[in-house]
N, C-alpha and C positions, 0 to 999 in steps of 0.2 A: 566565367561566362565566355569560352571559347567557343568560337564557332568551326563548325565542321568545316572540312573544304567540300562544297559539292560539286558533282559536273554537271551543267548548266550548260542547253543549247541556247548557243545565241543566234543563231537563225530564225526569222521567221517560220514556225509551225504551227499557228493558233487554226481554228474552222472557220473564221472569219478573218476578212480582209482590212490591212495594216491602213490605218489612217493617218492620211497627211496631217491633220490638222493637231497631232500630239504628239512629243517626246516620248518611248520607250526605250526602258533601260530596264536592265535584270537585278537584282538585290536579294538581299539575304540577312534575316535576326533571328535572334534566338528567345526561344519561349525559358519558360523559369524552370521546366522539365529536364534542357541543356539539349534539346534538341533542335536544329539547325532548319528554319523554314525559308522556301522558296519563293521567290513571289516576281511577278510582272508589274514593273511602275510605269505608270502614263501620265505623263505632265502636258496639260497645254500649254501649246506654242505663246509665247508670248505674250506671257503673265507675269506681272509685278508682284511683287506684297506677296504677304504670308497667304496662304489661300488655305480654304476650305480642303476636308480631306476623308476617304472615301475607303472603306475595308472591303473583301469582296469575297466571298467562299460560296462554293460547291456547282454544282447539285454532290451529294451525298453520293462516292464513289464518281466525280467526275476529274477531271483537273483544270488546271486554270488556264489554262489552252481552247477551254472547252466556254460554256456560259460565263463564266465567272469573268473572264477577259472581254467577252461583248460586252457586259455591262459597263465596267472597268473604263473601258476605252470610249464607249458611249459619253459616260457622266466626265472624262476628262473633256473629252470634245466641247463641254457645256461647261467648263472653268475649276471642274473640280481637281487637284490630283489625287489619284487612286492606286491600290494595288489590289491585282487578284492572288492569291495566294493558294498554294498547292499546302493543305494539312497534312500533319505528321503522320511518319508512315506509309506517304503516297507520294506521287509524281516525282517532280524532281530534289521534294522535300527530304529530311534526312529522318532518320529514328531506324537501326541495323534488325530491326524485325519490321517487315514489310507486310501490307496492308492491313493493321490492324485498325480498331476504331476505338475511343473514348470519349464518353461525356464530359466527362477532365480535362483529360489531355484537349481537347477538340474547343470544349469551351477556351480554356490557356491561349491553342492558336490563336482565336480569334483577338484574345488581350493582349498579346506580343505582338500581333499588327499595330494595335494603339498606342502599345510601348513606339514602335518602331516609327511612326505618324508620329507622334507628338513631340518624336524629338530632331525630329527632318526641319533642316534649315529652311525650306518651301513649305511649310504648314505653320496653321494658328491653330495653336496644340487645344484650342479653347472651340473650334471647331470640327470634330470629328462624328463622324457616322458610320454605319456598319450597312453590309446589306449579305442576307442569305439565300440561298437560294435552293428549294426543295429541300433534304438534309437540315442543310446548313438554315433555312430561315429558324427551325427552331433550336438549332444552336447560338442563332443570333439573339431570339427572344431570351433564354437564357443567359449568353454574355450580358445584355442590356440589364438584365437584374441584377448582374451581380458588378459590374464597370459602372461605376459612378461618370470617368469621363465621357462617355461616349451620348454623344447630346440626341440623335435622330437614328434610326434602327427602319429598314425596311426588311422584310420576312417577305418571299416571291415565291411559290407555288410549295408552300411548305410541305414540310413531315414533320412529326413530330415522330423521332425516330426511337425512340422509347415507348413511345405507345404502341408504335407499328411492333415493337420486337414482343413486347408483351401480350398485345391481342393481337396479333395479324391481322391484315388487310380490313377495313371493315369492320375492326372490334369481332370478325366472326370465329378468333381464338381465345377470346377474352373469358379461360375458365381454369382454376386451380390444377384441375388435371392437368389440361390441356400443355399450360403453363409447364408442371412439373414432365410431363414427356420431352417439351425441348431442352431442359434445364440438364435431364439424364443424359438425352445427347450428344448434349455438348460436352460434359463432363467425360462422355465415353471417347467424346473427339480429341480432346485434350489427352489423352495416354495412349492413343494413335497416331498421333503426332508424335510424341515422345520417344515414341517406340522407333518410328520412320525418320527421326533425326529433322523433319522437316513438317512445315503446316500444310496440310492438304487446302488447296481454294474450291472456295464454295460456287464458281461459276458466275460468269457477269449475266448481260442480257441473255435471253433464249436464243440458238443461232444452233440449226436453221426455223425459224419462226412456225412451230404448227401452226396447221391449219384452223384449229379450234380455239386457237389462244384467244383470252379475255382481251378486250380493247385497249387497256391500257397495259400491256405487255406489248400488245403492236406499237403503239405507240411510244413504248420505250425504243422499241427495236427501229424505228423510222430514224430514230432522232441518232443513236449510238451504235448504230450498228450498220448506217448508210454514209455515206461522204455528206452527207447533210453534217453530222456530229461525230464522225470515229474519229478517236485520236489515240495513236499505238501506248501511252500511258495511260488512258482513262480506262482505271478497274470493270466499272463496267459494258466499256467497250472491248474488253477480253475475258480476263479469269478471274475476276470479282473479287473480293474479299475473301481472307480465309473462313474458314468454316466457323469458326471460335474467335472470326475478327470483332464481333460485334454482341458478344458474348455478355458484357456489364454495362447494353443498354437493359436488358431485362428486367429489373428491378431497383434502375435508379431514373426518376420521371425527372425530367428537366425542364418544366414547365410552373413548381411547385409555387413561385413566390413571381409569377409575373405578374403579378397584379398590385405589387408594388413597384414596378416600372414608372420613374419620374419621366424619363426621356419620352421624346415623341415617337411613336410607334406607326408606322404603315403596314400593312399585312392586305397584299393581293393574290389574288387566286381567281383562275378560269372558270366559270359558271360552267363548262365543262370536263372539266379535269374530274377524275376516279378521287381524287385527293382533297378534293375541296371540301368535306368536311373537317378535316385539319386546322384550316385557316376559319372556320368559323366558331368551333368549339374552340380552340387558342383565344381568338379575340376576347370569347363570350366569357373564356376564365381572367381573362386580362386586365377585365372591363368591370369583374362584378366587386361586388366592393370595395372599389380601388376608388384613392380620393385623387388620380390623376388622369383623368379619361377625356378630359378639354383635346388632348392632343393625342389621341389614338383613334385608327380610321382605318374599315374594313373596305375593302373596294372589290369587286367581283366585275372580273371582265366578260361581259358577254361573248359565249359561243364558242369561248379560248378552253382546249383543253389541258393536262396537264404541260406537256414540252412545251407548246408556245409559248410559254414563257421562258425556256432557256434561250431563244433566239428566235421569236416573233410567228414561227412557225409559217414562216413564208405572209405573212397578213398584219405584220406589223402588231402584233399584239401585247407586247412590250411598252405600257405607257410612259416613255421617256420623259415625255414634255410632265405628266404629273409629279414623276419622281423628280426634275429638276424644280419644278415647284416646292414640292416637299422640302429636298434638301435646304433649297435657298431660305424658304423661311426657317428652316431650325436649326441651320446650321449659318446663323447670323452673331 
């Protein structure tokens, strides 16, 4: 269990401004893969005892510079300590083939943060909770199925990124054909690659933004692609994922056994967001006959589309106060 040496900016770079009120420090563990992940710790300032403790990924192609560190540094400010973490393959994380993706691998991350929490001389390893965000909430739904420690789970403006790769946008690819044309593609991408010694990338956000584009591509682009949210490592504020990054979400659903989820589950989503079906079909599979539904709770924020919830979207849409509510009761 060697860990990689990575370079690590220790400079302040986040999109958000450094808060007095918390310790930050840089850190690094290793998943059971042997790949070396990167992460941002925020401890509040002067706190005793083992404390409560906080895991923190994505948006899906973002880094932890990006959302993942607002929250992170939010919930330290309110007693928790937390880290955002950069997944394998991405940011300043390690894995020597760059920006690939894994339901595997990606779920692992998330459990090698808990490894890494539970064994920090500032945590009560009997304490811990997860939060995802876009991407990442339903990789977290997933960790939480399969991680018996992790007590409390928020999912924040989901995807459920297995579905999206199977029926595209809207369920409006969801057909055998349809399915086997990207499947060919991809397979033709891979011996193109091969051939070029290198992975062709698939392109982050759209830039420069047509004129015509669907609303929630503008809205990607508001958020990743303006000083509001670029950050020179987040995939999708450049050159995206490879072509083939994301290749074996296709036919493997990660969502299959949430419904055995003992831990307590939050899943929020903007009554405006393009996504927000996501977070209600997730729930609705979470919920159905599952004998643990006492502590699982949908919440839909009025008028929030999707990005507001990576960083309040200028209107505070970001329910802090409920999530520290959340945590504090289940993570007692």
């Amino acid at each position: 269990m060697k860990k990689e040496e990575l370079k690590l900016t220790m400079e302040w770079d986040k999109t958000f401004p450094k808060s007095e009120k918390v310790d930050h420090s840089k850190v690094t563990f290793v998943n059971r893969y042997g790949i070396t992940l990167a992460a941002d710790l925020y401890a509040p300032k002067n706190e005793a005892g083992k404390l409560p403790a906080i895991a923190v990924c994505g948006p899906f192609g973002a880094v932890k510079e990006q959302a993942a560190g607002l929250y992170a540094q939010t919930m330290a400010e309110r007693g928790f300590l937390t880290i955002a973490f950069d997944p394998s393959f991405t940011g300043e994380s390690g894995g020597n083939v760059r920006y690939m993706a894994s339901p595997d691998i990606n779920t692992e991350d998330f459990m090698a943060a808990v490894d890494f929490l539970s064994l920090h001389d500032k945590v009560d390893p009997d304490r811990i909770g997860i939060i995802g965000i876009c991407g990442w909430g339903g990789m977290a739904l997933n960790t939480a199925a399969l991680d018996t420690r992790i007590k409390a789970v928020v999912a924040s403006t989901m995807y459920d990124m297995t579905r999206v790769g199977a029926n595209g946008y809207f369920d409006a690819e969801d057909s055998e054909e349809v399915r086997y044309q990207k499947k060919a593609a991809m397979c033709a991408q891979r011996l193109a690659d091969l051939k070029a010694g290198d992975y062709a990338l698939g392109g982050g956000v759209v830039d420069p933004l047509p004129n015509d584009a669907p609303f929630f591509v503008k809205d990607y682009y508001n958020y990743y692609k303006t000083e509001r949210g670029y950050h020179p490592r987040s995939l999708n504020s450049n050159g995206g994922w490879n072509v083939i990054g994301c290749e074996s979400f296709m036919n493997q659903p990660i969502l299959k056994y949430s419904n055995e989820i003992r831990s307590a589950v939050l899943i929020m989503h903007g009554e405006k967001a393009h996504s927000c079906y996501f977070s209600k079909d997730a729930y609705a599979a979470m919920t159905k006959d599952s004998k643990y539904t006492d502590n699982k709770e949908l919440l839909i924020i009025p008028d929030a589309v999707h990005t507001d919830l990576y960083d309040g979207g200028g209107k505070d849409a970001i329910p802090f106060d409920k999530l520290e509510r959340f945590f504090t009761e289940y993570l007692k």
